[in-house]
TORKOL-4160 file (C-alpha; in steps of 0.2 Angstrom, whole numbers, padded with zeros to 4 digits, m for minus):
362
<pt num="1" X="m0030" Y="0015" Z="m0035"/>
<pt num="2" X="m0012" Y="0017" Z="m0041"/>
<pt num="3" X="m0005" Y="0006" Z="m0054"/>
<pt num="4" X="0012" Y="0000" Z="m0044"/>
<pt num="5" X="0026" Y="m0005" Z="m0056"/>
<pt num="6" X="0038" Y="m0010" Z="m0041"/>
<pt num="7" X="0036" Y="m0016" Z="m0024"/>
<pt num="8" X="0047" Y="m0020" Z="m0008"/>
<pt num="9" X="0037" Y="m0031" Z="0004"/>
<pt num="10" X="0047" Y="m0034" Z="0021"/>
<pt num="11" X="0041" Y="m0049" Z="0030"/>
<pt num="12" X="0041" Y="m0049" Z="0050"/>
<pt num="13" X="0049" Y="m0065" Z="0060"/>
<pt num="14" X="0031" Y="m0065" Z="0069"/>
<pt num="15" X="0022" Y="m0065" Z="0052"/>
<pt num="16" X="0031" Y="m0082" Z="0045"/>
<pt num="17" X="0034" Y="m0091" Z="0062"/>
<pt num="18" X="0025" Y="m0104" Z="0069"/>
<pt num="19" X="0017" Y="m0107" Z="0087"/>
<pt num="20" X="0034" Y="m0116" Z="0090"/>
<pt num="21" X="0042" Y="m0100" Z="0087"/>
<pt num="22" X="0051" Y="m0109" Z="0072"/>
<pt num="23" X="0048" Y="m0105" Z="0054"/>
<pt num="24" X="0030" Y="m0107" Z="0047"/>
<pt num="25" X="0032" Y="m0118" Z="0028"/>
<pt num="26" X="0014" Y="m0115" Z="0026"/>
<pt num="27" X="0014" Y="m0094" Z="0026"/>
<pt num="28" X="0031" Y="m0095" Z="0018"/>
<pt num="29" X="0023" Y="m0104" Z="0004"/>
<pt num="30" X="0006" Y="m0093" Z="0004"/>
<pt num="31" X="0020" Y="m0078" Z="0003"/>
<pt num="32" X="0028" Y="m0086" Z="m0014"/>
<pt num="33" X="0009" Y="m0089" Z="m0019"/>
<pt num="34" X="0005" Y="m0072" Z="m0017"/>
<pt num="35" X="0022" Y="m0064" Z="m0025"/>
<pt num="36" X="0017" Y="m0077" Z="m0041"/>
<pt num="37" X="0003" Y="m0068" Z="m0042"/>
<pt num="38" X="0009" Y="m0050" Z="m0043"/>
<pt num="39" X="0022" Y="m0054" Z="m0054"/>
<pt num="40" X="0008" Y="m0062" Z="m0065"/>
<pt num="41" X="0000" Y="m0044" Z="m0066"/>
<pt num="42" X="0018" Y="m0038" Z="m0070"/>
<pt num="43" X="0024" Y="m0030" Z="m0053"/>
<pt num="44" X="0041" Y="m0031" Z="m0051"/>
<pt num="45" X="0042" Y="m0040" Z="m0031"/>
<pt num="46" X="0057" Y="m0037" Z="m0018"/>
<pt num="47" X="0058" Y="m0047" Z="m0002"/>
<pt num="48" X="0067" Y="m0041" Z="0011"/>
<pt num="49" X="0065" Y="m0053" Z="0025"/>
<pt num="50" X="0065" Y="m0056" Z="0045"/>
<pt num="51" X="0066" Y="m0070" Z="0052"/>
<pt num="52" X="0085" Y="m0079" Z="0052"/>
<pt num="53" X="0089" Y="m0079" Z="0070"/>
<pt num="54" X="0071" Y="m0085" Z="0073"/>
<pt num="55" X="0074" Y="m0099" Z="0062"/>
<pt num="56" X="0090" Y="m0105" Z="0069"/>
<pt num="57" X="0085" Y="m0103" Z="0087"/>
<pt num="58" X="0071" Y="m0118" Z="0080"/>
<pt num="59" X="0085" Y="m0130" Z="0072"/>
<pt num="60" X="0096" Y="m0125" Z="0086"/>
<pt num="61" X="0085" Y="m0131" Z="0098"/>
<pt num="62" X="0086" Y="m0115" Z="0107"/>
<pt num="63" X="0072" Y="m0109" Z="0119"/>
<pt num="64" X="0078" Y="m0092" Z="0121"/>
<pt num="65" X="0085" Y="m0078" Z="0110"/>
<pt num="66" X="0103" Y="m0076" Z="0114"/>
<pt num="67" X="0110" Y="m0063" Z="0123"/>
<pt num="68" X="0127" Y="m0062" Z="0116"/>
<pt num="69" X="0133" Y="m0056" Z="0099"/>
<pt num="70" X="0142" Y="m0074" Z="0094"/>
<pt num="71" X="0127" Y="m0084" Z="0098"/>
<pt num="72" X="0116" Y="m0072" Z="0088"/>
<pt num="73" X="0128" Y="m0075" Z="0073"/>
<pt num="74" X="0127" Y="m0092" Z="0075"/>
<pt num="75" X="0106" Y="m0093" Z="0074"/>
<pt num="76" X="0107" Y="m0081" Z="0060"/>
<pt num="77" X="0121" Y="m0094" Z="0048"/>
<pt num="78" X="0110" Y="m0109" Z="0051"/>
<pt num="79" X="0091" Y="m0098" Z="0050"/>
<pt num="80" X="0095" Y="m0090" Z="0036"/>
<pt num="81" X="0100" Y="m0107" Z="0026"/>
<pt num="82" X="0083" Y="m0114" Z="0030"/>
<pt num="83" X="0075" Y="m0098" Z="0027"/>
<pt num="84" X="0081" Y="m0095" Z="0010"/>
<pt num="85" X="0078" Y="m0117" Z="0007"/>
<pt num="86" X="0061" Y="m0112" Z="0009"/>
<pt num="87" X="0057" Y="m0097" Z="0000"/>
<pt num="88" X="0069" Y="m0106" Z="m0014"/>
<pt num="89" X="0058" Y="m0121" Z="m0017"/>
<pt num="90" X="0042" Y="m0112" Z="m0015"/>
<pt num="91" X="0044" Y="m0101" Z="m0029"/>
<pt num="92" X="0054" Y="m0115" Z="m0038"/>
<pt num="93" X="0035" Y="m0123" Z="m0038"/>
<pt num="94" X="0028" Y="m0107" Z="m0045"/>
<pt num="95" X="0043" Y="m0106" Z="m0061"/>
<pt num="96" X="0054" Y="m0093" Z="m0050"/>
<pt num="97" X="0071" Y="m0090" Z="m0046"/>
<pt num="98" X="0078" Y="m0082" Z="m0028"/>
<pt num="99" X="0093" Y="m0072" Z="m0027"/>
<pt num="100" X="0100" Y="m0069" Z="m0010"/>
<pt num="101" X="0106" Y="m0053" Z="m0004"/>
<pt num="102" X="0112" Y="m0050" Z="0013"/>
<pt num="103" X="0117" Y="m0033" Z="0015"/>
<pt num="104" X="0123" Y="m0022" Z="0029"/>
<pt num="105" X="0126" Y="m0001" Z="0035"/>
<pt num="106" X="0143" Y="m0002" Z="0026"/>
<pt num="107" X="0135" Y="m0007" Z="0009"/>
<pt num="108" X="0123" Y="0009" Z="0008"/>
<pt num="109" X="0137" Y="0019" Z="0016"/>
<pt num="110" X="0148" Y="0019" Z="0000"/>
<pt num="111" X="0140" Y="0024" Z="m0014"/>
<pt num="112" X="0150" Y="0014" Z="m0027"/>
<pt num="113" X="0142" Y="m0001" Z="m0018"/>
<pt num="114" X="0124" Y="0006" Z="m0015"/>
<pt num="115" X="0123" Y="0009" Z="m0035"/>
<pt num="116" X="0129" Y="m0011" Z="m0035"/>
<pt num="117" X="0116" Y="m0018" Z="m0024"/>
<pt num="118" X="0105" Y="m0007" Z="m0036"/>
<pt num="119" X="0110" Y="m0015" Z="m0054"/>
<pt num="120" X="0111" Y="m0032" Z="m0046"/>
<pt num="121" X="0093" Y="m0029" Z="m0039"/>
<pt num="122" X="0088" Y="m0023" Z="m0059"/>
<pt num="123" X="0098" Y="m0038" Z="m0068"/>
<pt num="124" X="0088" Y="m0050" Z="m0056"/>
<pt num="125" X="0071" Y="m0043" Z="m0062"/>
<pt num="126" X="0076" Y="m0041" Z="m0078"/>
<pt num="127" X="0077" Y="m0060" Z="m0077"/>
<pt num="128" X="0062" Y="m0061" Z="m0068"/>
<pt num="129" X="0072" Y="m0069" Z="m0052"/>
<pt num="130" X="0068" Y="m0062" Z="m0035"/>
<pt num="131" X="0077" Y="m0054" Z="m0026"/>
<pt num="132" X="0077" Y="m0060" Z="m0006"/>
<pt num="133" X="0084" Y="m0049" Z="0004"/>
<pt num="134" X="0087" Y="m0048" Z="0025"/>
<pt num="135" X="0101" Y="m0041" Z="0036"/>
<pt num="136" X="0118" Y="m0050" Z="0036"/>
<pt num="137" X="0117" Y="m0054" Z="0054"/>
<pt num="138" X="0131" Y="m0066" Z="0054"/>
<pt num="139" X="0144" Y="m0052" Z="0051"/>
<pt num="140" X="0132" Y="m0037" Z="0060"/>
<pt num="141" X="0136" Y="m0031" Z="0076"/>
<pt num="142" X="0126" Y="m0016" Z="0081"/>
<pt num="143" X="0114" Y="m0019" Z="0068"/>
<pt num="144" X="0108" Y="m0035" Z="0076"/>
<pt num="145" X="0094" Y="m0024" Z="0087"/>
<pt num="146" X="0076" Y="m0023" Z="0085"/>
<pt num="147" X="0071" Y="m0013" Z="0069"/>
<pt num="148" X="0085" Y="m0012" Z="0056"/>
<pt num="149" X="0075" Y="m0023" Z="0044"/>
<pt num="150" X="0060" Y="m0010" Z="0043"/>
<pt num="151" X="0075" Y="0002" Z="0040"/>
<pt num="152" X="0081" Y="m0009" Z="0029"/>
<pt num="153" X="0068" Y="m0012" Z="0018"/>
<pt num="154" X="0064" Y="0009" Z="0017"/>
<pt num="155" X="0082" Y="0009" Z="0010"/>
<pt num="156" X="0080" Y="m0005" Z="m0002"/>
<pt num="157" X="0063" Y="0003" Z="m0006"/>
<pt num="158" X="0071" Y="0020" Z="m0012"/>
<pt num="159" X="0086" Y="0011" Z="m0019"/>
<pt num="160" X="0076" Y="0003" Z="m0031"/>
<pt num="161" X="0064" Y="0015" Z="m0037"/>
<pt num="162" X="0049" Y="0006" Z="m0030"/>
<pt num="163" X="0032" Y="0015" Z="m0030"/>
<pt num="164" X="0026" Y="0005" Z="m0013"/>
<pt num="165" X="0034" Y="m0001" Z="0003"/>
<pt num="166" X="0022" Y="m0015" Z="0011"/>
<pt num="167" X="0028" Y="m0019" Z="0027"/>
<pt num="168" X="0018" Y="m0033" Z="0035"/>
<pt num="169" X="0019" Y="m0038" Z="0054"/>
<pt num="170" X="0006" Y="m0047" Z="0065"/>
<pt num="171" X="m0005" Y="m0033" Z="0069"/>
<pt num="172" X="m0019" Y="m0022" Z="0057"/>
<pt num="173" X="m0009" Y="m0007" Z="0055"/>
<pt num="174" X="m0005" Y="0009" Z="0066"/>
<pt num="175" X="m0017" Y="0011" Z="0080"/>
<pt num="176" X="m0022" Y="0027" Z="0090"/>
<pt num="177" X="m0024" Y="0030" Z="0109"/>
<pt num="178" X="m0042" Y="0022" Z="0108"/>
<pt num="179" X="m0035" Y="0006" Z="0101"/>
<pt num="180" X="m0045" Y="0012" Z="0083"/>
<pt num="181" X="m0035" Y="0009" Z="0068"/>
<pt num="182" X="m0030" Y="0023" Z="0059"/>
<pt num="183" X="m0033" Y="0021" Z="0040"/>
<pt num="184" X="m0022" Y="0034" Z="0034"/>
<pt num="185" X="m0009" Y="0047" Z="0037"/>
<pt num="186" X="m0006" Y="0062" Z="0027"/>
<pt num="187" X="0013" Y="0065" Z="0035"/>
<pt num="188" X="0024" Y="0058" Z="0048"/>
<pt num="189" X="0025" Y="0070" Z="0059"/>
<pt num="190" X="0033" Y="0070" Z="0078"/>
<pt num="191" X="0018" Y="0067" Z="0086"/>
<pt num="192" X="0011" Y="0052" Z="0072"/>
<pt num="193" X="0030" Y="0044" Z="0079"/>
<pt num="194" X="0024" Y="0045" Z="0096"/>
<pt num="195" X="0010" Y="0032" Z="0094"/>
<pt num="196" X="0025" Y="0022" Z="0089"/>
<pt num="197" X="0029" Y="0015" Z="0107"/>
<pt num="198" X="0044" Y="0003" Z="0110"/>
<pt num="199" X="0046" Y="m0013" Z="0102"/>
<pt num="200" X="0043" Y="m0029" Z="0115"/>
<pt num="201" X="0048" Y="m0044" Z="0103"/>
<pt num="202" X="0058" Y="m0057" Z="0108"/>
<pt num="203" X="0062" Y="m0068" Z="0094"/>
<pt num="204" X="0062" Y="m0053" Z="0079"/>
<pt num="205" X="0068" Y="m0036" Z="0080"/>
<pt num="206" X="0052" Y="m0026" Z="0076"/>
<pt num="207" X="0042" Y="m0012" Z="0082"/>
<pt num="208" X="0030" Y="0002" Z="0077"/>
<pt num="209" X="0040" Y="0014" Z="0082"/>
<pt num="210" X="0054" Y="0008" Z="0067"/>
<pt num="211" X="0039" Y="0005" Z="0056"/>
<pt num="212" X="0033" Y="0023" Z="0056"/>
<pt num="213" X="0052" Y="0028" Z="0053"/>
<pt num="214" X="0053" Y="0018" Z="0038"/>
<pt num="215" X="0038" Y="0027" Z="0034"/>
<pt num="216" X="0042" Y="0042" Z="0036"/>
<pt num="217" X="0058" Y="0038" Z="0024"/>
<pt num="218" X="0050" Y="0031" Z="0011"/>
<pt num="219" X="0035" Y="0045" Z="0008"/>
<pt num="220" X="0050" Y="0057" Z="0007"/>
<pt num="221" X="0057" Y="0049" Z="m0006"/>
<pt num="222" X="0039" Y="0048" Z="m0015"/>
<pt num="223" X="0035" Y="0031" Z="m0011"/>
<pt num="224" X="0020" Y="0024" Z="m0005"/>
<pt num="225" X="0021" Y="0013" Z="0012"/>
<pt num="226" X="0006" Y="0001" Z="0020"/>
<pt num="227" X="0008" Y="m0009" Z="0036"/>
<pt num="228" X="m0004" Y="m0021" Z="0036"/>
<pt num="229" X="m0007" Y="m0037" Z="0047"/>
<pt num="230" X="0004" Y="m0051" Z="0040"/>
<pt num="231" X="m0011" Y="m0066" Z="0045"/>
<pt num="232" X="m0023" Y="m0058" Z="0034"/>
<pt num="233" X="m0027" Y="m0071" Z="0020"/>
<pt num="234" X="m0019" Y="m0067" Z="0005"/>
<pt num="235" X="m0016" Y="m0050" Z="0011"/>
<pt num="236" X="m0002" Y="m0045" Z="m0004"/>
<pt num="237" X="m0013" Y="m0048" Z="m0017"/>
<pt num="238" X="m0027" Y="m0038" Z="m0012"/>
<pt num="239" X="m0017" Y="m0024" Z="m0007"/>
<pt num="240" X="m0012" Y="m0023" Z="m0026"/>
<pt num="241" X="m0028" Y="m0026" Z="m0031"/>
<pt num="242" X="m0035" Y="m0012" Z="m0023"/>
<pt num="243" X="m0042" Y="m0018" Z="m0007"/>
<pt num="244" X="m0041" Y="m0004" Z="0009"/>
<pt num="245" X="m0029" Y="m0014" Z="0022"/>
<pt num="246" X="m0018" Y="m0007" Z="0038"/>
<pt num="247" X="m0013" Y="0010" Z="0038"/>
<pt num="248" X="m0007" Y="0020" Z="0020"/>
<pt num="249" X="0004" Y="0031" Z="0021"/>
<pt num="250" X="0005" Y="0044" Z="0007"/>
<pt num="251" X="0020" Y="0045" Z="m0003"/>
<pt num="252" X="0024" Y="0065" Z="m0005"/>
<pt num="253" X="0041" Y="0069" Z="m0009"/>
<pt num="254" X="0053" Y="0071" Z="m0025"/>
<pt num="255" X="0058" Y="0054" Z="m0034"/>
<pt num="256" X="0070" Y="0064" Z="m0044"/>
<pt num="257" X="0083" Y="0069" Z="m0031"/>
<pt num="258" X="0089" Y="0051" Z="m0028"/>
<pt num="259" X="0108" Y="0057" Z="m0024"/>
<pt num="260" X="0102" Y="0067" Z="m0012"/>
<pt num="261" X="0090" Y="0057" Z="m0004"/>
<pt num="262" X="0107" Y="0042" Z="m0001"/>
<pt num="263" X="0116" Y="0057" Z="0008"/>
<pt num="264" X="0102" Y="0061" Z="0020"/>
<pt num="265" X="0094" Y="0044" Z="0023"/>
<pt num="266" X="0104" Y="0029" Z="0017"/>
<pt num="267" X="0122" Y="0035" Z="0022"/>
<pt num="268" X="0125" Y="0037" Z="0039"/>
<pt num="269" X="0137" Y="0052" Z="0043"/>
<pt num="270" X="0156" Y="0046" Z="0048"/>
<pt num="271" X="0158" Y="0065" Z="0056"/>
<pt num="272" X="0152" Y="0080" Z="0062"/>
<pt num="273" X="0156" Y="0099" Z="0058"/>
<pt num="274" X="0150" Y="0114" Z="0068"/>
<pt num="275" X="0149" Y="0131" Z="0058"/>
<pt num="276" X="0146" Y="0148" Z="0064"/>
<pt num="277" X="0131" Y="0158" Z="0062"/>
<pt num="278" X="0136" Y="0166" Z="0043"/>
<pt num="279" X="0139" Y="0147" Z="0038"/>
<pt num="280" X="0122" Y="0143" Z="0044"/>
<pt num="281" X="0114" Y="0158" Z="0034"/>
<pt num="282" X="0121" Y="0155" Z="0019"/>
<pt num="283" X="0116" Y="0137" Z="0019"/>
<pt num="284" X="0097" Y="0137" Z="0026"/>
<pt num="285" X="0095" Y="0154" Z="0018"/>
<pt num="286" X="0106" Y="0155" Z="0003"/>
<pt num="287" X="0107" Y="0139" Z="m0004"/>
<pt num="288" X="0126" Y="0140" Z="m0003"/>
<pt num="289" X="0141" Y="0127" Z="m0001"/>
<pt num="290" X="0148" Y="0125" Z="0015"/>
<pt num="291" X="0169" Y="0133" Z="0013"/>
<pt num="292" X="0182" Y="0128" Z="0028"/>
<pt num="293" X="0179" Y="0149" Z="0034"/>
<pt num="294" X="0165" Y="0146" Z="0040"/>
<pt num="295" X="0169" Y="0130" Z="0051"/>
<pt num="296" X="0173" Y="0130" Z="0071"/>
<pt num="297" X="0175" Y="0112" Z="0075"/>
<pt num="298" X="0179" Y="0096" Z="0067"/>
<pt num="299" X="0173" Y="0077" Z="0075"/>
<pt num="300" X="0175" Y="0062" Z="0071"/>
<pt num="301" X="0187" Y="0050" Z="0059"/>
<pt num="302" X="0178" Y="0053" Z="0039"/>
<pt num="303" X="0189" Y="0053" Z="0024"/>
<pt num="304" X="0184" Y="0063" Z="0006"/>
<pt num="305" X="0169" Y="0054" Z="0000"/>
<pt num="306" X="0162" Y="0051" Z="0016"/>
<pt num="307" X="0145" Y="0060" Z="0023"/>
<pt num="308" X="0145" Y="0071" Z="0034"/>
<pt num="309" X="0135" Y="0081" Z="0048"/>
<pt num="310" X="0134" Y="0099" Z="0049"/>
<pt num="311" X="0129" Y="0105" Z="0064"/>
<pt num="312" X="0126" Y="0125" Z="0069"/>
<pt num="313" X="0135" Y="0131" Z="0086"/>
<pt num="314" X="0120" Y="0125" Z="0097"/>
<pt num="315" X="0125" Y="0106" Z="0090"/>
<pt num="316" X="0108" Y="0106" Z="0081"/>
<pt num="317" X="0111" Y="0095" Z="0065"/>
<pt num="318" X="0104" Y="0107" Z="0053"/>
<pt num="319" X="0109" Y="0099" Z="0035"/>
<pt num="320" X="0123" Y="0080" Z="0030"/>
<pt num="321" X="0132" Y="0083" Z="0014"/>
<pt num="322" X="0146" Y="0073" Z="0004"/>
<pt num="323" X="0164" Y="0080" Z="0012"/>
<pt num="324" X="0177" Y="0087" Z="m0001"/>
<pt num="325" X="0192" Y="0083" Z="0014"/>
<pt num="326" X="0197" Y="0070" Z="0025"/>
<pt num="327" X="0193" Y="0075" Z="0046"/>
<pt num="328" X="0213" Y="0076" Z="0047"/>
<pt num="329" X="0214" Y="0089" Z="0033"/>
<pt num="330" X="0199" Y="0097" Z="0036"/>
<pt num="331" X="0205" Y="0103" Z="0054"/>
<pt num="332" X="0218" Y="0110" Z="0048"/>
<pt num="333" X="0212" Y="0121" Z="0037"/>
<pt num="334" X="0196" Y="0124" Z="0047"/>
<pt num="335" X="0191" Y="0144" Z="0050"/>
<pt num="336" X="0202" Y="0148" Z="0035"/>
<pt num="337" X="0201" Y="0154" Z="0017"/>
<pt num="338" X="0202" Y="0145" Z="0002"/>
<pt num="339" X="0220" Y="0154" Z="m0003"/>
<pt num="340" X="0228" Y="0147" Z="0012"/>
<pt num="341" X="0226" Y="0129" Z="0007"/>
<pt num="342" X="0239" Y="0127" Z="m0005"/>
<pt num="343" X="0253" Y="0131" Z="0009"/>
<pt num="344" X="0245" Y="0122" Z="0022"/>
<pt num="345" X="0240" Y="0105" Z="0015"/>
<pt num="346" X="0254" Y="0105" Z="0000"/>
<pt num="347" X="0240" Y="0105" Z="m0014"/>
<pt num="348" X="0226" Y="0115" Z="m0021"/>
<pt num="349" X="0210" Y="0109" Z="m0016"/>
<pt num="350" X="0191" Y="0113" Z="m0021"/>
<pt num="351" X="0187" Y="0127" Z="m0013"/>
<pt num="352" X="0170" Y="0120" Z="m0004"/>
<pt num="353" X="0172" Y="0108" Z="0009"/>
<pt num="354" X="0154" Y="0102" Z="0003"/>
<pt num="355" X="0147" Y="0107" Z="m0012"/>
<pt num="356" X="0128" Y="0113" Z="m0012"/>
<pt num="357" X="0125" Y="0100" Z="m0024"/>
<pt num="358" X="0131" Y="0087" Z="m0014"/>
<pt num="359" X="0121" Y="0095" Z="0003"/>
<pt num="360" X="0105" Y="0092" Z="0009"/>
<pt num="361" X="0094" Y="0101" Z="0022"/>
<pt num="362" X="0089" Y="0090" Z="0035"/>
């Protein structure tokens, strides 16, 4: 068994909510009993956390989940008070301290504010205070849908330098087309996200199909990741003490490239360039930077800074990458040389639209 250091554990709306469909006190307190007692064997816990719109629903005295957007909001400001009350005085009992965090796209998109979330979440620990983390649904739009919390937490879960993503739900873990659980997986592939399916819940916003990309994120990134069944009696605990539960997933890939890991998981891309066939070469095969000469088309509305898709001339998204020019410069200067710059756009620029250190392969 490996010794974990660090763990996210992402906690689905079905696993802490009652037969009322409101918020169960009870697993809510078993939860801070069992994040007691891994930070007694000195892991360091993350919560990120469903289970907001859920909660107000119940002290809104709403029967159903709420169709439009404002409503949503609504249940998520008064959930998310009481959620957080509970998990507050729970660990209170137990000598800890909650931080909130509520934390949207936009926050991972900009890297100044990604490596924020990131020193808040090591000055909480440092303190031992835990960090409790969910969706900020009363401002999120498009993000309220089923599954961003699983993405969620497989951010978090690389942010943070974690060594395992638990992700606890209310069934036993990933199961095949015989109904038989399957114990492990050695990769994510295409066909593992097939046994996914699509997500049926009402009150939360989770699925298989957004746990096994979560998965899929995290063992790129070279963390571990269990879904395990939620109900299971002190199910945390024995996880980190060694106990087989769920599915494991195998965490394979290189901890060290965490800058290029934001650009091709975290960020989401604010454009799209198509290149030509030498562009594409000299990136898949060469290892090179991507220069305006070899671009054809510029979309979308991404400033310098931003990430970017780069997409070869059948629109196959081949590699995302930290843009050097804004969309509005970029066409300009598209198809051309790096000596024509200086007369186009008034100033000397760098002479790669993306640099191959800030360009990943997808």
């Amino acid at each position: 068994m490996k010794k974990y250091k660090r763990i996210v554990i992402k906690i689905g709306t079905k696993v802490i909510t009652s037969k009322d469909r409101g918020l169960d006190a009870e697993r809510v307190d078993e939860i801070a009993y069992q994040v007691e007692a891994a930070m007694t064997r000195g892991i360091d816990v993350i919560l990120v956390t469903s289970g907001a719109i859920g909660a107000g629903m119940q002290v809104l005295k709403m029967k159903k989940r709420p169709a439009d957007i404002a409503s949503l909001q609504a249940a998520a400001a008064v959930g998310q008070y009481h959620m957080m009350y509970l998990y507050g005085e729970f660990l209170k009992k137990r000598q800890y301290n909650v931080g909130q965090i509520l934390l949207t796209q936009e926050d991972f998109n900009d890297r100044k504010r990604y490596l924020n979330i990131k020193h808040t979440i090591n000055a909480l620990l440092t303190h031992k205070i835990i960090p409790v983390i969910n969706e900020n649904d009363t401002v999120a739009t498009e993000e309220i849908k089923c599954g961003d919390n699983d993405r969620l937490s497989s951010l978090v879960a690389d942010l943070c330098e974690a060594d395992l993503l638990i992700l606890l739900t209310d069934v036993d873990g990933l199961l095949d087309g015989t109904g038989t659980l399957v114990r492990e997986v050695p990769e994510v592939t295409a066909q593992v996200l097939k046994m996914g399916g699509k997500s049926h819940c009402d009150l939360g916003t989770g699925g298989m199909a957004t746990k096994l990309e979560a998965a899929k994120n995290v063992t790129a990134a070279g963390i571990d990741c269990i879904i395990a069944n939620g109900k299971e009696r002190h199910i945390i605990t024995r996880i980190v003490a060694g106990e087989t539960f769920g599915t494991r997933f195998m965490g394979k890939g290189d901890k060290s490239l965490a800058k290029k890991r934001w650009i091709a998981y975290s960020s989401r891309p604010k454009g799209t360039v198509s290149i030509d066939d030498g562009a594409t070469v000299a990136i898949l095969e060469k290892n090179k930077s991507l220069l305006a000469s070899g671009i054809a088309e510029v979309a979308g509305n991404f400033r310098s800074g931003d990430v970017i898709s780069i997409s070869d001339k059948k629109g196959v998204e081949i590699a995302r990458g930290v843009a050097n020019y804004s969309a509005h410069d970029l066409a300009k200067i598209k198809g051309l040389k790096t000596s024509s710059f200086r007369s186009i756009l008034g100033s000397e620029g760098p002479d790669e639209v993306i640099h191959k250190d800030n360009l990943v392969i997808i």
